[in-house]
C-alpha positions in Angstrom: 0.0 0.0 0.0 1.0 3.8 -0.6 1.7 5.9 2.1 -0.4 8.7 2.1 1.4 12.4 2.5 1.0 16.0 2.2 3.3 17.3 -0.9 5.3 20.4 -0.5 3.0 22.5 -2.1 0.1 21.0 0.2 1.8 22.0 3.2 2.5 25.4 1.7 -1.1 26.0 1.0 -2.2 25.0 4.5 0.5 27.3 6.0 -1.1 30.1 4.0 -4.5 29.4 4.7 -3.3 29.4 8.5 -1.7 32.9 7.8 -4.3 34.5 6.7 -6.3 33.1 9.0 -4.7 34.5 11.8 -3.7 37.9 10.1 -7.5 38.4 10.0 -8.7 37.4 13.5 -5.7 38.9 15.3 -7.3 42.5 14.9 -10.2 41.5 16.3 -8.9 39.7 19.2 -6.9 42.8 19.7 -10.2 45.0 19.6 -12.1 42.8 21.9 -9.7 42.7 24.7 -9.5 46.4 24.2 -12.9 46.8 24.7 -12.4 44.0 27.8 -10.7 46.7 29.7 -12.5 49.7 28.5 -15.0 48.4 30.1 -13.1 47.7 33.4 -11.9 51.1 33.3 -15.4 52.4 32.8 -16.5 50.0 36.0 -13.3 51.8 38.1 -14.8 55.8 37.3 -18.1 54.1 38.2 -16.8 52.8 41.5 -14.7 56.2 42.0 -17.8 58.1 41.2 -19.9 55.9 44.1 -16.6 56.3 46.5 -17.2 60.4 46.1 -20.9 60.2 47.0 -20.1 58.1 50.1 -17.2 60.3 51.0 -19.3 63.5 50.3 -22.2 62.5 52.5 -19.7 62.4 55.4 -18.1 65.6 54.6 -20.5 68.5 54.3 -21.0 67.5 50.4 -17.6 68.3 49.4 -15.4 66.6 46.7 -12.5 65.3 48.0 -9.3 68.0 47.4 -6.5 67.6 44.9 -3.1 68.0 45.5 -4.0 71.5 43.2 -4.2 73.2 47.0 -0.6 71.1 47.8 0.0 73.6 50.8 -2.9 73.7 52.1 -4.3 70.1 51.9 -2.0 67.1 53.3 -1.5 64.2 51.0 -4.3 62.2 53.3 -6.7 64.6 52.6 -6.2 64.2 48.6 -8.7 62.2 47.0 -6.4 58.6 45.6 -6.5 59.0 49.7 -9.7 60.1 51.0 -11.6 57.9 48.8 -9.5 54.8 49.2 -12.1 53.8 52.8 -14.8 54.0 50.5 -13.2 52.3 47.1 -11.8 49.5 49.3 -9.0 48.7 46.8 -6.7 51.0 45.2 -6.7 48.9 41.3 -9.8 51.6 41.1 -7.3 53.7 40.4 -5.2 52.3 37.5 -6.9 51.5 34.1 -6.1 48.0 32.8 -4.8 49.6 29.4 -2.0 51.9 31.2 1.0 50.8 30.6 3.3 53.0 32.7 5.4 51.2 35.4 6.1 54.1 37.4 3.3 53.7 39.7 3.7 55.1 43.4 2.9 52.4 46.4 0.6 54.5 48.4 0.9 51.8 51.1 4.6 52.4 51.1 5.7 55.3 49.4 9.0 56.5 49.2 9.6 60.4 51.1 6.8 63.6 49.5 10.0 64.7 47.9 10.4 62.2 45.4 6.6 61.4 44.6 7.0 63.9 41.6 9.2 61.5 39.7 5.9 58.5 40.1 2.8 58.7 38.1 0.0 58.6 40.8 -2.9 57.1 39.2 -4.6 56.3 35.4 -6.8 59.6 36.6 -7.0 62.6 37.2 -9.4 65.1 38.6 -10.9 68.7 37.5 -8.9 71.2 39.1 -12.3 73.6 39.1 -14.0 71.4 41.5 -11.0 72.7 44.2 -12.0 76.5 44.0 -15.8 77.5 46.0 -18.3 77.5 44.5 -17.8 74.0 42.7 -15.8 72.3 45.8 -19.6 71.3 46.7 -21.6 68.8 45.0 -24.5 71.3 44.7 -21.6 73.6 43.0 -21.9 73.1 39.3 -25.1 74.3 37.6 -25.2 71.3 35.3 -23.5 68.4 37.6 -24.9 65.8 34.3 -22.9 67.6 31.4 -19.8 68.6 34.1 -16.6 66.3 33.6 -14.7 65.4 37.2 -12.3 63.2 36.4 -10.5 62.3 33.2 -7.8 59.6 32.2 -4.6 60.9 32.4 -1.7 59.5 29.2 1.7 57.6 31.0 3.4 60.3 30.9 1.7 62.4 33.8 4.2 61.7 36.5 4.0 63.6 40.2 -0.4 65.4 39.5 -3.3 63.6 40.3 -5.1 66.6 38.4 -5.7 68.6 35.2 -6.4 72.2 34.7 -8.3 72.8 32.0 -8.8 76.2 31.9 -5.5 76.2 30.5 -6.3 74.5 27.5 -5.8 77.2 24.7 -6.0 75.6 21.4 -7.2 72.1 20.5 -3.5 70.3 21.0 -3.4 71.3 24.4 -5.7 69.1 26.3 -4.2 65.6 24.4 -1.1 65.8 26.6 -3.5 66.1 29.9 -6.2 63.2 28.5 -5.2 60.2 27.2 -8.0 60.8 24.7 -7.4 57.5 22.9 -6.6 54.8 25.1 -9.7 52.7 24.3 -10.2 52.3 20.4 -10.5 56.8 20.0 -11.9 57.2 23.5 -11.4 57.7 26.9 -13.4 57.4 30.4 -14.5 60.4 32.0 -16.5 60.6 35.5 -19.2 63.5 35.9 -20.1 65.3 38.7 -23.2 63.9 39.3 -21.4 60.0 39.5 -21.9 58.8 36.1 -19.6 58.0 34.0 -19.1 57.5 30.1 -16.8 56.6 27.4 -16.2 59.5 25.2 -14.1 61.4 22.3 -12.3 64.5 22.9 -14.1 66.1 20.5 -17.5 65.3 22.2 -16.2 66.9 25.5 -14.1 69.8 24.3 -13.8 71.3 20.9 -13.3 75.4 20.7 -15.9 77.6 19.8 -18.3 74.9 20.0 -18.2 72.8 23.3 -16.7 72.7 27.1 -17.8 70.2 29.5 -14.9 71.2 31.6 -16.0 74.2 33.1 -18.1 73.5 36.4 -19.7 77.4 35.2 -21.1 77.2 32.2 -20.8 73.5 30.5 -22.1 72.5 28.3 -21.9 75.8 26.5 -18.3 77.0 24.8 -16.6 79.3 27.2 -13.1 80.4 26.4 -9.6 79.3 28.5 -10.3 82.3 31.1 -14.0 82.2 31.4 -14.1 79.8 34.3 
């Protein structure tokens, strides 16, 4: 009897085939486990959002403080903190897509001095809601359409906030937001607790939009109009 093989130009085929197989599910792997932890990091500003409520109710409806007020509020008092006895776990903290490995151990970090050379969290608050009258929950006309907390890129090392009202021209905010860590998007908390997955353009685009500005979002107010 024969023995029955693959030629070479069988196996070639079938290596092909396997190829191309694989060249066109890799992409969507790669998209679903994208979305996999978009939606983690959605759940975390959910949590955090939940965690300011608690912490609020206990605290004459205030936010928790930034380090924005660094002399006036000790690093306990700062909300990666204040929020941690409500959170219960600090992972809220870190999206599952950031890839920086500069992290600070909050549980053991190294002396205040050094902390500007770590990257704090995947977050960062709204430096408005430090400054009366939006340090309140009750503070921004429009708590629905009012961004808290944004994701921050990697390479925010030593802030655990943003300051929009510094944003002059439409480059400025994409090195404070990491605008497209998932697929052309990013998390963002508002000030009423929810949170949503959205582009930049869709929560800041000059002469058109602000949802940064505790005063007047949604409406377009320029840099120093807050």
């Amino acid at each position: 009897m024969r023995n029955k093989a693959f030629t070479l130009i069988e196996l070639l085929v079938v290596i092909a085939i396997i190829a191309l197989l694989v060249s066109i599910l890799l992409p969507s792997l790669s998209r679903a486990k994208e979305l996999a932890r978009g939606t983690v990091c959605l759940s975390n500003m959910r949590s955090t959002g939940l965690a300011i409520q608690m912490y609020a109710t206990e605290n004459g409806e205030h936010y928790p403080p930034s380090s924005c007020a660094l002399h006036e509020n000790p690093a306990e008092s700062w909300w990666i903190n204040a929020l941690q006895p409500y959170s219960g776990t600090r992972l809220l903290y870190r999206c599952p897509s950031d890839r920086a490995d500069t992290f600070l151990d909050w549980d053991n970090p190294p002396p205040q001095a050094q902390w500007g050379q770590y990257r704090w969290a995947s977050y960062s608050t709204n430096a408005r809601f430090d400054n009366k009258p939006f340090s309140r929950l009750s503070g921004a006309p429009r708590p629905m359409e009012t961004i808290y907390a944004c994701e921050t890129p990697e390479s925010v090392v030593g802030a655990d906030h943003v300051h929009p009202e510094m944003w002059f021209g439409p480059a400025d905010p994409q090195n404070h937001v990491a605008y497209e860590r998932h697929l052309g998007k990013a998390s963002y908390l508002f000030a009423d607790g929810h949170a949503a997955q959205m582009t930049l353009e869709e929560t800041w685009k000059p002469g058109t939009r602000n949802l940064w500005n505790p005063k007047k979002a949604p409406e377009w107010s320029g840099p120093l109009d807050y």
